[in-house]
C-alpha positions in Angstrom: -28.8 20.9 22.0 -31.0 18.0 21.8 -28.6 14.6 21.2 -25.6 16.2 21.5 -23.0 15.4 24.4 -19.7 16.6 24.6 -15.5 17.0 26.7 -14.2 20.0 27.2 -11.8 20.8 24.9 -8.1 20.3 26.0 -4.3 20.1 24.7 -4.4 16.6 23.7 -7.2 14.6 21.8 -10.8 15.7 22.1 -13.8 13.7 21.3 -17.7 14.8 20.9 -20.1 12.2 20.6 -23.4 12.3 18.5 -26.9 11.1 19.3 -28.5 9.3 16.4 -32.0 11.4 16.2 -33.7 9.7 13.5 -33.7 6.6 14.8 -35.4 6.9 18.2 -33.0 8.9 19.7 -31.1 5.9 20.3 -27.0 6.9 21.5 -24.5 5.3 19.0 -21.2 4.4 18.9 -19.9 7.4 17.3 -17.2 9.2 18.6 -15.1 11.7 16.7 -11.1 12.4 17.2 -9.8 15.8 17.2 -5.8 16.1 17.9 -4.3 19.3 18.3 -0.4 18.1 17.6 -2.0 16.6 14.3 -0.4 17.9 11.3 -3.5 17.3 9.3 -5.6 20.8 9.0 -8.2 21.0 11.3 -11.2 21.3 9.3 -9.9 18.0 7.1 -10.0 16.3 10.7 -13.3 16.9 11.3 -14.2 16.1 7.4 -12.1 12.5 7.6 -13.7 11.6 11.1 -17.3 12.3 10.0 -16.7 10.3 6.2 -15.1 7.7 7.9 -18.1 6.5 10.5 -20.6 7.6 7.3 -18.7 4.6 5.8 -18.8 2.2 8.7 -22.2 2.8 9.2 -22.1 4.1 12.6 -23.1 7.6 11.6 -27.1 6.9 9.4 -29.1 8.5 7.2 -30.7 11.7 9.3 -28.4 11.6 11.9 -28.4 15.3 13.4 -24.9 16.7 13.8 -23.4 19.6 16.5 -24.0 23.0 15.3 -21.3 25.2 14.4 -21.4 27.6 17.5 -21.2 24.6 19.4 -18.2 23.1 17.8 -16.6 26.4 18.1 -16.9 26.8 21.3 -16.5 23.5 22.9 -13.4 22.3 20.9 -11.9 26.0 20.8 -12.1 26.4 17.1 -12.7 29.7 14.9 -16.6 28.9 13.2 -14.3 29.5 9.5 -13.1 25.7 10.6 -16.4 24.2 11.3 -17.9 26.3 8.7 -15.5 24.8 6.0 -15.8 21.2 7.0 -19.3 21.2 6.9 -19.4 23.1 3.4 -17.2 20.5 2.4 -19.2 17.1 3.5 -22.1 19.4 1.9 -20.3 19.9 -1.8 -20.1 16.1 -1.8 -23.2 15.2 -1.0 -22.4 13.9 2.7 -24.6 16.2 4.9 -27.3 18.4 4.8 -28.8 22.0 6.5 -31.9 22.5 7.2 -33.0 25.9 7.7 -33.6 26.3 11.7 -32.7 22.9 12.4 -29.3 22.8 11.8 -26.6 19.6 9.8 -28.2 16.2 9.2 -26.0 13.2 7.8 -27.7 12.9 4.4 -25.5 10.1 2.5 -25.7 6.9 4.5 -23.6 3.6 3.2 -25.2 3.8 0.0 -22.5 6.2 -1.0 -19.9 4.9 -3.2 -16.4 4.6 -1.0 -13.2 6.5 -2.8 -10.0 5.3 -2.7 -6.2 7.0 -3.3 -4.1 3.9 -5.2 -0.4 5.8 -5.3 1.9 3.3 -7.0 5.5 3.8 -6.9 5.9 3.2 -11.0 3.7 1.5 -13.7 4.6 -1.9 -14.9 3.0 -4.6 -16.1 2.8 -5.9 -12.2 1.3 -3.0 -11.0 -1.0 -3.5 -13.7 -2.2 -7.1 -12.6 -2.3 -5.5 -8.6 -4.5 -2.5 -10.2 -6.7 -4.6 -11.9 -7.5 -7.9 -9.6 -8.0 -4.8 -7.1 -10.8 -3.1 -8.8 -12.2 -6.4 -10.1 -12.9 -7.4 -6.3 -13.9 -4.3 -5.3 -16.8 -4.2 -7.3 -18.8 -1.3 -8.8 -19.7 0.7 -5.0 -16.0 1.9 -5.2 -14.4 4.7 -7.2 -10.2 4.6 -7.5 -8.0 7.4 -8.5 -4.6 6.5 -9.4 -1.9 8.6 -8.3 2.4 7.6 -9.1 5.0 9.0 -6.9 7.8 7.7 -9.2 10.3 7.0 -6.1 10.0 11.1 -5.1 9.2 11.7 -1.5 8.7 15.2 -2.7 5.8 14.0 -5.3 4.2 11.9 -2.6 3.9 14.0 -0.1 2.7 16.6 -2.8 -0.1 13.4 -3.3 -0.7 13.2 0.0 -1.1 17.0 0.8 -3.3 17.7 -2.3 -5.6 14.5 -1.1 -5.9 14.2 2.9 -9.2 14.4 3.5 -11.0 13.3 0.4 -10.9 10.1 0.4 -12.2 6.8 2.8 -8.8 4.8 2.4 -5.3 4.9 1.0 -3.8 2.4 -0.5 0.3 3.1 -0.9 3.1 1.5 -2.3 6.0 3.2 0.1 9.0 2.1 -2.2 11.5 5.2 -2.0 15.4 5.9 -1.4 16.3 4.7 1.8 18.8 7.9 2.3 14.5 9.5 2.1 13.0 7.1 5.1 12.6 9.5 7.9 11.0 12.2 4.8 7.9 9.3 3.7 7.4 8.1 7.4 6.0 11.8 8.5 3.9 11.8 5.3 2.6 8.3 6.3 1.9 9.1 9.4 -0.7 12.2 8.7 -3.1 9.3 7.0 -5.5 8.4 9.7 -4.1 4.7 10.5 -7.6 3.1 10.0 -7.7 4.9 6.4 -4.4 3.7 5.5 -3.4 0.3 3.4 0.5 -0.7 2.3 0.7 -2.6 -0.3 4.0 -4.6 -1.8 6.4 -4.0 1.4 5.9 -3.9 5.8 7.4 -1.0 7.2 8.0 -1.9 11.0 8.6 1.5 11.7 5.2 2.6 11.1 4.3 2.2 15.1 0.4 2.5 14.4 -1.8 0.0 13.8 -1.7 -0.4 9.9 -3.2 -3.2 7.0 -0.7 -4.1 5.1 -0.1 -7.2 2.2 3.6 -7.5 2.1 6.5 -9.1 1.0 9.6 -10.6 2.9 12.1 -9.9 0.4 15.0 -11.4 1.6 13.5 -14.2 3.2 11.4 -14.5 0.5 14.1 -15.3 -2.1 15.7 -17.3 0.6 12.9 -19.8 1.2 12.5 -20.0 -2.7 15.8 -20.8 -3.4 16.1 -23.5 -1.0 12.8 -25.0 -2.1 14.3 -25.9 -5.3 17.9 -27.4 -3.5 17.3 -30.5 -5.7 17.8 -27.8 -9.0 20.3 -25.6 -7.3 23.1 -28.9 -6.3 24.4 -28.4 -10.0 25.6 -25.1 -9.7 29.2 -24.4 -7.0 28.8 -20.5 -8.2 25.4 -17.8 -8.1 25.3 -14.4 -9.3 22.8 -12.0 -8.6 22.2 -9.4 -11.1 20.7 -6.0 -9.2 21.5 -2.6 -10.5 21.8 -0.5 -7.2 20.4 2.6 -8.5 17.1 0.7 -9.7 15.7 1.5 -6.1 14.9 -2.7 -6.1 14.4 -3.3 -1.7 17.8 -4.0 -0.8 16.7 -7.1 1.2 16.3 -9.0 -2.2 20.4 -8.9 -1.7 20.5 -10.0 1.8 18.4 -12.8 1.0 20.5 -14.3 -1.8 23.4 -13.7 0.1 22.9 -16.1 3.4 21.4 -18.7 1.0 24.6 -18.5 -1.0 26.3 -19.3 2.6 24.1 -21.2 4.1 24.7 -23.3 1.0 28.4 -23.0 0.8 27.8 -21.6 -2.8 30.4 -19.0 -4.5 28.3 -15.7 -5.0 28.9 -12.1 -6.7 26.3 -9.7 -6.8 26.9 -7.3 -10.1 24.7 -4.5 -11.1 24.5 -5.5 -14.8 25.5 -8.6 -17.3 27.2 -6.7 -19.7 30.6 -7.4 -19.2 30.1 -10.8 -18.0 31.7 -14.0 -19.1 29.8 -16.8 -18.6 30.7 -19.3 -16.8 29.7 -23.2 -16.5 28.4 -24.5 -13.1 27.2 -21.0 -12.6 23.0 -19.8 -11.8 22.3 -16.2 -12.6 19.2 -14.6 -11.2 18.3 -11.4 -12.8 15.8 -8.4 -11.9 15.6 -6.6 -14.8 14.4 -7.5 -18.2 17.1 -6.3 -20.3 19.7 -8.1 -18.5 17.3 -11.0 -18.8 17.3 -10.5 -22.7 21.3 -10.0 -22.4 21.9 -13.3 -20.4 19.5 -15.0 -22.5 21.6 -13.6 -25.7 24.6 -14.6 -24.2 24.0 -18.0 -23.3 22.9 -18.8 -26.9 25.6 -17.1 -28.3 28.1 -19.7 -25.8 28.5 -23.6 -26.1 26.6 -23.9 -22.9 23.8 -25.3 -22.2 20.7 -23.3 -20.6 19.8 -25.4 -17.8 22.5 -27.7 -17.4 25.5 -25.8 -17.0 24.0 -22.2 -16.7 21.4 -21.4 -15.2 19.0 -18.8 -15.2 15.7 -17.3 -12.9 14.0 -14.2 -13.4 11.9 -12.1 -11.0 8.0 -12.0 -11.3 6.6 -13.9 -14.4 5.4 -12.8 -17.4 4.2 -14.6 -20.6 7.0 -13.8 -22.8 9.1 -15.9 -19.9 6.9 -18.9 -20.0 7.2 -19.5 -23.8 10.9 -18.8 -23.3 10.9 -21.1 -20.7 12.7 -19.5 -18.0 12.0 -20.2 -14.6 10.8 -17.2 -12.1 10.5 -16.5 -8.4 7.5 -14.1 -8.3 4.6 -12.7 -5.9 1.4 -13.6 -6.6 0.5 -10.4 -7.8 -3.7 -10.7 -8.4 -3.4 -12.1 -4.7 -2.0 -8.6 -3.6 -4.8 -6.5 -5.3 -7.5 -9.2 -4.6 -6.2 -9.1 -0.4 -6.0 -5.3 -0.1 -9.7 -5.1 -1.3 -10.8 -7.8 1.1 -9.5 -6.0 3.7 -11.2 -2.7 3.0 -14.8 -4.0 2.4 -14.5 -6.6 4.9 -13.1 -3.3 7.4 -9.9 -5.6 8.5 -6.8 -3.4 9.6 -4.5 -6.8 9.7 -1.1 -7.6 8.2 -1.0 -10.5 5.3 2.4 -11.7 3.9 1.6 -12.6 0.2 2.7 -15.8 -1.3 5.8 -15.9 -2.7 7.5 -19.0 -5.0 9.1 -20.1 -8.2 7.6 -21.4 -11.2 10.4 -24.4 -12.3 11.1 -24.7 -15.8 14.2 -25.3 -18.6 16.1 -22.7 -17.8 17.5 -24.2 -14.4 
């Protein structure tokens, strides 16, 4: 065929490479990857490969594609697998037949790019990441949201129903960390250059991945120290985490080597109820009900917020700014606003997001 140049097909990764017909006959850079030991179905390979370079604009308008028999016979595949992956860039509008001729490209990059969003919960943060990230997307982009709720099961159940039919996806990968090994296969079936973490690095992940993350424990560590000149009133800390909240354990790890770094007494509880408040004593809190507890509390004592308690609250909300309670938080339209950079401006980097405290009355 005409354009057409391609390897013998062997164990490992294959690669064909099209000719772009209709403009001059002119070679481009295209070159599509085919790997046997990849879990993801065959036909969804050659789909994501093809939608991919469609996006980046190496595969135009009118580019001719490799007929079936050809793929078939060249990459050892039964024509059912070519057949479906062409049907299927056809049903969305991605290629076109033309009787005698053969598969032409037919959707250049003036189709719309989709997107997978899996969240690990709602929230009023993953609210402000949802929608700074479709603000600076702009209108070329559509965005399903999926949640996984913590389940590896439900994710990979995502991530099954989905490979393939999308150009990028964007995932939160909080889960148990008994489950680690469980999300890390799913992970790894998402192309690398499709795939964007958002919220946490995993440095496990050995492929070349974007990802907008947070240091958690030295994130809380740097924060804390930062505000020394508040912290020299209180001798005692307690950090208030509820273990089965599946919060990133770092968070603990950071407050701990502050607290010894700083020769501070520390406890680490999993709620307030129960607790007598002491003076000389800062509590730092990751839930809001043991926010509004401590909060109750302190009135309810002869202690002053402040002065001889105090108390900071993660991520910032405007119900803590009128109550004047300071807050160590991620800049949280930075995180949506980052990830969307990096897919329309085709980065696969890694970007720590800010991190810092908002000082006010309550410390």
């Amino acid at each position: 065929m005409t354009g057409y140049n391609t390897a013998r097909a062997n164990l490992g990764t294959q690669r064909f490479v099209f000719k772009d017909v209709y403009f001059n006959e002119r070679e481009n850079d295209f070159q599509m990857k085919f790997d046997r030991n990849d879990k993801m179905p065959k036909y969804k390979q050659i789909v994501q490969s093809i939608l991919t370079d469609i996006e980046r604009g190496i595969l135009k308008k009118g580019t001719q594609l490799p007929s079936i028999s050809e793929l078939s016979v060249d990459y050892l595949l039964a024509r059912d697998t070519v057949e479906k992956a062409y049907r299927e860039l056809r049903n969305q509008g991605y290629i076109t037949s033309v009787q005698g001729k053969g598969y032409y490209v037919q959707s250049g990059q003036d189709k719309k790019i989709k997107i997978l969003l899996v969240f690990n919960k709602l929230s009023s943060y993953k609210k402000i990441i949802y929608y700074s990230f479709i603000k600076a997307l702009g209108d070329n982009v559509v965005v399903d949201l999926e949640i996984h709720h913590y389940s590896v099961k439900r994710f990979r159940e995502i991530i099954e129903k989905n490979l393939g039919q999308y150009n990028h996806y964007v995932i939160m990968p909080h889960f148990d960390q008994t489950e680690e090994e469980d999300y890390m296969d799913i992970l790894k079936n998402i192309p690398s250059s499709q795939l964007v973490l958002l919220d946490r690095e995993i440095p496990e992940l050995t492929q070349p991945v974007s990802s907008i993350y947070q240091s958690f424990d030295k994130d809380i560590f740097g924060a804390l120290e930062n505000a020394n000149d508040l912290m020299a009133k209180y001798q005692r800390m307690v950090l208030v985490f509820p273990f089965d909240g599946n919060y990133p354990k770092e968070i603990v790890s950071g407050f701990r080597n502050y607290c010894i770094n700083y020769h501070k007494d520390f406890e680490v509880l999993e709620s307030v109820h129960g607790e007598n408040l002491l003076p000389g004593t800062a509590y730092i809190v990751v839930e809001e009900n043991d926010l509004a507890e401590l909060v109750k509390k302190t009135r309810q004592s002869s202690y002053e917020m402040g002065t001889e308690v105090g108390v900071i609250s993660f991520n910032e909300t405007t119900l803590k700014e009128l109550l004047g309670i300071t807050v160590i938080t991620t800049d949280f339209e930075n995180m949506g606003r980052t990830a969307a950079a990096l897919i329309l401006n085709k980065e696969q980097i890694k970007v720590k997001n800010p991190f810092f405290m908002i000082r006010r009355g309550s410390l």
